[in-house]
N, C-alpha and C positions, 0 to 999 in steps of 0.2 A: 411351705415356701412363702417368703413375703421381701417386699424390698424396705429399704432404710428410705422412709420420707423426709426426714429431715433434711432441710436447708432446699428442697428440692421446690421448683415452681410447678404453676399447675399445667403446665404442659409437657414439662417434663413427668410425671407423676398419670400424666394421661397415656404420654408413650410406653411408660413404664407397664403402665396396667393392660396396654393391649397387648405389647408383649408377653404379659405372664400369660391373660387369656389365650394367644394364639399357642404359644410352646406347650399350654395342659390339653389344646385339642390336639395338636399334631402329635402327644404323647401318647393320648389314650385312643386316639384316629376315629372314636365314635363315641361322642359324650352329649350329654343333655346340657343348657343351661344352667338348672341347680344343680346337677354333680359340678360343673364349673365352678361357679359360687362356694359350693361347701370345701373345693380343691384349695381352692384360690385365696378363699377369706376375705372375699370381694363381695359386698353386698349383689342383691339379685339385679335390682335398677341399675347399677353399674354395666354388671355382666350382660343386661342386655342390651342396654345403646351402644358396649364396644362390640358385638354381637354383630348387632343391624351395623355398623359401620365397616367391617369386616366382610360379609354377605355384599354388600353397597360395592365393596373396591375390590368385588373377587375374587378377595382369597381364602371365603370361607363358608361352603354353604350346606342347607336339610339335605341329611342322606339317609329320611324315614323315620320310623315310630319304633318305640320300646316299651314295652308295659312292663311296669314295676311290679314289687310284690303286694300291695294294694293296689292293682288294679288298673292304676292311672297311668294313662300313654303321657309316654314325654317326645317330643320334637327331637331325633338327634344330629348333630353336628358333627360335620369333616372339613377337611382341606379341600379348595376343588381341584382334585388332583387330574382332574381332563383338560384343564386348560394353563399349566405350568410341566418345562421338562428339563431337566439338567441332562447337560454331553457329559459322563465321566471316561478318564482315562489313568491306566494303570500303568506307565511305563515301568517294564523290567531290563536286565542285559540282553534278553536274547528273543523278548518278544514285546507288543506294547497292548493291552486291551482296550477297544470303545465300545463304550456302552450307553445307550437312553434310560433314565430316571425319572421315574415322578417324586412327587416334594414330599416322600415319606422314607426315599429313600429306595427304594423298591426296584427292581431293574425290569424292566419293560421290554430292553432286545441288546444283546451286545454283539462284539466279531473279534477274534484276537489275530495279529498280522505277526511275523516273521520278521528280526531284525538280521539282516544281511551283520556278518562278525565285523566288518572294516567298513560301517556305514557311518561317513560323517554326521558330527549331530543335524548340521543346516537340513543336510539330505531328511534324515529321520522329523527334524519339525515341518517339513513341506510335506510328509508323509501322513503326519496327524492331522493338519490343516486340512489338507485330503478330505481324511475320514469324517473329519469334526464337519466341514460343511455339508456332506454328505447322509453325516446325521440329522443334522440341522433341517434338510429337505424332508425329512421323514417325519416331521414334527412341526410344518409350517403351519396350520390351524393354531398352536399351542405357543404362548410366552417362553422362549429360551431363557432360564434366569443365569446361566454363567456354565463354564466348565469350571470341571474339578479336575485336580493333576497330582495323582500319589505316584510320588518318584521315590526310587531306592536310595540309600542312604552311603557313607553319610550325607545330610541334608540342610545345608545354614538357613535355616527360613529368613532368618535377619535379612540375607544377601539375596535369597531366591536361588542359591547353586548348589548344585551337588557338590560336594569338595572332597569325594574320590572314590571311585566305584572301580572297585578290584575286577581285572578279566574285562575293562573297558577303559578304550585310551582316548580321548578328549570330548568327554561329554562334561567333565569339571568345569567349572568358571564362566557357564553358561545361563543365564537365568533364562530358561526353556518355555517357564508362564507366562513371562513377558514377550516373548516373541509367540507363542500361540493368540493372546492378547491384539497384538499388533497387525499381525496375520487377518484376523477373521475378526474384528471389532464387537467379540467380544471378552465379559467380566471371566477372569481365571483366576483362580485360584490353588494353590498347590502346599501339597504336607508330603512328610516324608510316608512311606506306603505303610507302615508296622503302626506309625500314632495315629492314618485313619482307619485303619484296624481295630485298634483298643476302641475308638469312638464308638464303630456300628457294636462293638463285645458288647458295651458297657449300656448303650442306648436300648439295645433288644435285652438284656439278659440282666441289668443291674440298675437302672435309670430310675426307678421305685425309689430307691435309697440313695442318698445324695454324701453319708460316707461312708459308700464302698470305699473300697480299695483293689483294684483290678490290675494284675500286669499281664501284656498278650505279647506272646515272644512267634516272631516267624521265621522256623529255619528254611527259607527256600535257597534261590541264587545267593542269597547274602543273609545275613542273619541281626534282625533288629529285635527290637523290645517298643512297647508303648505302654505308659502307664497313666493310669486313672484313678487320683485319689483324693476323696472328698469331693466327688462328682464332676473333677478339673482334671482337663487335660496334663500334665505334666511337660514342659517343653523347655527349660532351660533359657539361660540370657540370651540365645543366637539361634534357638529352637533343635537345640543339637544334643538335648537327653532323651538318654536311654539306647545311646549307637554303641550296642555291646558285642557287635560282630568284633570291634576291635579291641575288647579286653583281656589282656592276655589271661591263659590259663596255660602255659608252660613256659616261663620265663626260655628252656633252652631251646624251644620250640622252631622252628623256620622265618625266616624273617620275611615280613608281611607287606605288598606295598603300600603300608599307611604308614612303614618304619618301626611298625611295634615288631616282637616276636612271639610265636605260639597264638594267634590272634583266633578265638573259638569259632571263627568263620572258616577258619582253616583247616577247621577236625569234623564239623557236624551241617556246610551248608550243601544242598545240594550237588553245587559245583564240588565242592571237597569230596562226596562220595563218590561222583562218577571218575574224576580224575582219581580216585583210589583203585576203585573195581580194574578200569584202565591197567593199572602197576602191577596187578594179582593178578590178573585174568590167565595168564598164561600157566601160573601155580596151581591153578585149580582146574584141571582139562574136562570136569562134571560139571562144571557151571552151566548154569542157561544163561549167565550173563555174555555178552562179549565186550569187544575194546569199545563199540562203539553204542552200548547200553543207552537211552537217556534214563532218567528218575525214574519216570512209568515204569518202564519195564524194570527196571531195577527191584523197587515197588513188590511188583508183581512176581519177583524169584524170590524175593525177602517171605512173601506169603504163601508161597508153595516150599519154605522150606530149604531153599538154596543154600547153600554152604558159604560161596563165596559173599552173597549177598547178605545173607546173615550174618556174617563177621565185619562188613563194613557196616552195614547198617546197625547192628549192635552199639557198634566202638563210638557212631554217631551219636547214638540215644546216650550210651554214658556220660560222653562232651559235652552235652547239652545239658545235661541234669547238673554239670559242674557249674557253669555258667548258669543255670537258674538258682542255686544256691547261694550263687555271689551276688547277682540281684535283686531275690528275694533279702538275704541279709541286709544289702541296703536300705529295701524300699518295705519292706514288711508287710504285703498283700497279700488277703486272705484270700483270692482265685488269680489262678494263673492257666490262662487260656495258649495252647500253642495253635498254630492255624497253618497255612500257606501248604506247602508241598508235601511236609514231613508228617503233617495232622494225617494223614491215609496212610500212615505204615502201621494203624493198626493197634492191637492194647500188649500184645508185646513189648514192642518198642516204646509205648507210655508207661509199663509198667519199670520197665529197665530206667527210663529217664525218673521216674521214682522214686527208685531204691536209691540210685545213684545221685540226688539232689539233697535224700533224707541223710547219708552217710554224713555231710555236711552240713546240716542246721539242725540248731536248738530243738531238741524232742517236742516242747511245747509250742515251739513258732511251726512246725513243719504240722502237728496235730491240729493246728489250726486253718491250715492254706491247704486250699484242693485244687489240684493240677490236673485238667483235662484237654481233651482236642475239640477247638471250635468246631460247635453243628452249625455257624452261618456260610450257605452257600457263595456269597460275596461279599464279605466285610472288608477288603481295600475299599471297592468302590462306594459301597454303603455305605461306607464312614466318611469317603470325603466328601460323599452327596451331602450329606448329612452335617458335615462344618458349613460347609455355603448355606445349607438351610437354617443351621443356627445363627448364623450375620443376619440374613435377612429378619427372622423372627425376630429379633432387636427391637427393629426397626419395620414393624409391617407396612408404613406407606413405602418401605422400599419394591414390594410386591407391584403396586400399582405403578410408580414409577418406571417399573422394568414393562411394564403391560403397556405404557403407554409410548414408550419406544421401540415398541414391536414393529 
């Protein structure tokens, strides 16, 4: 990895360089100076005055010894990740999560609250503001560098708004970050929740390699896609790629309210199953489901074998394998991570979304992409921890900046 010096001054070319220096320790979270150096292609004199500069405006210091295989101890380096914490928050339809972060990303303590079904948004941002100062107390020792806000989709980053979330009625035309922002004085930021998904896939599991190509599809409450190619986020003119909840897959299908019909959020996301089981429950009088099932247990008769739950849950897994077909077509990534609600139904239900993706692509494109279920515990909030950490790493006097209006 190395940047383009041309035309550049010398202090651009200095910010540049402490940049790369900070993003290879926060990469490898315990590295020496000369591993630095030989990462970076930055002489050793270099790596160590941005080093001591780093250490100096504390954002970077010794966390002990390593002996090599001759013998020789090296000094190693981290992030000081005790004295920096990011709020993140995950809003969904039906529920919102906060959580504390350190600048690796990491999650330190979260709490996830209940959205009342007919709660105005106002009501719901006084409800985060809430929490978020409430975090904020837990962490007063520590530099707050900003919140993070993965909202459901669709999501115009351009505008800051949701621009239409099925199963919820005026949370649209809200820019949500800016009134959290306004709220509690501080930095927010916000992505839709599936692109900072793909960010934590790609940063834990592909970040070695800068052209992967990675698509992380979540069928929960709604169903998105993020993709990662050539070590770039993928986000479109208005930050609105890869919202494939609403691509149709049945032209004759139910008409959707985003105006399309057969919309694949309507066959395979959460909501679509339980409002299914719902419809059937009475056809099936051996079910362990009932009408008023959520995912979990639903989930949980899918893996004991349930009849009724297996026929929806099945029909889900098919839906979803159509719909990665037509995405991987497009976008032609060789790992496709699913995550969020439906990644715990299990290798059944991955095996079916399998066969059912292969039926539809190219033998050699499909022999080449492997589809599995994210093993990250929290990659919504990991990844948008993780975009604000990559602003800042930009720019590391931004670290000290943030320190110094603490």
């Amino acid at each position: 990895m190395s940047y383009e010096q041309k035309g550049k001054n010398k202090t651009d070319l200095q910010q540049m360089n402490r940049s790369l220096v900070l993003k290879t320790i926060q990469g490898q979270q315990r590295i020496s100076r000369v591993e630095i150096s030989k990462l970076t292609g930055l002489n050793q004199a270099t790596v160590t005055n941005i080093v001591g500069d780093l250490i100096e405006w504390g954002i970077v210091e010794e966390v002990g010894l390593s002996t090599g295989k001759n013998g020789r101890r090296s000094i190693m380096l981290g992030l000081a990740v005790e004295k920096y914490a990011i709020i993140g928050i995950w809003l969904t339809r039906r529920h919102f999560i906060v959580g504390l972060f350190d600048i690796y990303g990491e999650c330190r303590q979260q709490d996830c609250f209940s959205i009342g079904l007919n709660s105005p948004i106002n009501e719901l941002v006084d409800q985060m503001v809430f929490q978020i100062k409430k975090k904020a107390k837990l962490c007063k020792d520590q530099c707050i560098l900003g919140v993070t806000l993965a909202l459901p989709g669709p999501y115009i980053k351009k505008e800051g708004q949701i621009a239409l979330l099925t199963a919820r009625q005026g949370w649209q035309n809200v820019n949500i970050s800016q009134k959290l922002s306004e709220k509690t004085g501080l930095r927010v930021i916000a992505e839709h929740d599936v692109k900072a998904a793909a960010v934590a896939e790609w940063f834990y599991t592909q970040h070695y390699d800068d052209s992967a190509s990675l698509l992380c599809i979540m069928p929960g409450q709604g169903v998105g896609a993020g993709v990662i190619d050539n070590g770039r986020l993928l986000t479109g003119s208005m930050g609105f790629a890869g919202e494939i909840g609403h691509m149709s897959i049945r032209y004759d299908g139910p008409r959707c309210e985003c105006g399309n019909y057969g919309c694949l959020e309507g066959y395979c996301s959460t909501l679509a199953i339980q409002k299914r089981v719902k419809e059937l429950a009475e056809e099936y009088p051996e079910t362990m489901c009932t009408e008023e099932c959520g995912i979990t247990e639903i989930l949980e008769a899918y893996s004991k074998g349930d009849p009724l739950a297996g026929l929806v849950i099945d029909d889900a897994a098919r839906y979803l394998g159509y719909g990665i077909a037509n995405i991987a077509n497009l976008y032609n990534p060789e790992k496709i991570i699913i995550g969020d609600e439906l990644s715990k139904a299990g290798e059944r239900f991955l095996n079916i979304v399998k066969e059912s993706a292969k039926e539809r692509i190219l033998p050699k494109v499909y022999d080449n992409m492997n589809i599995v279920f994210s093993s990250l515990p929290d990659s919504v909030l990991s990844g948008a921890c993780l975009l604000l950490i990559e602003e800042m790493v930009k720019t590391p006097d931004s670290f000290r900046r943030a320190a110094a209006d603490k």
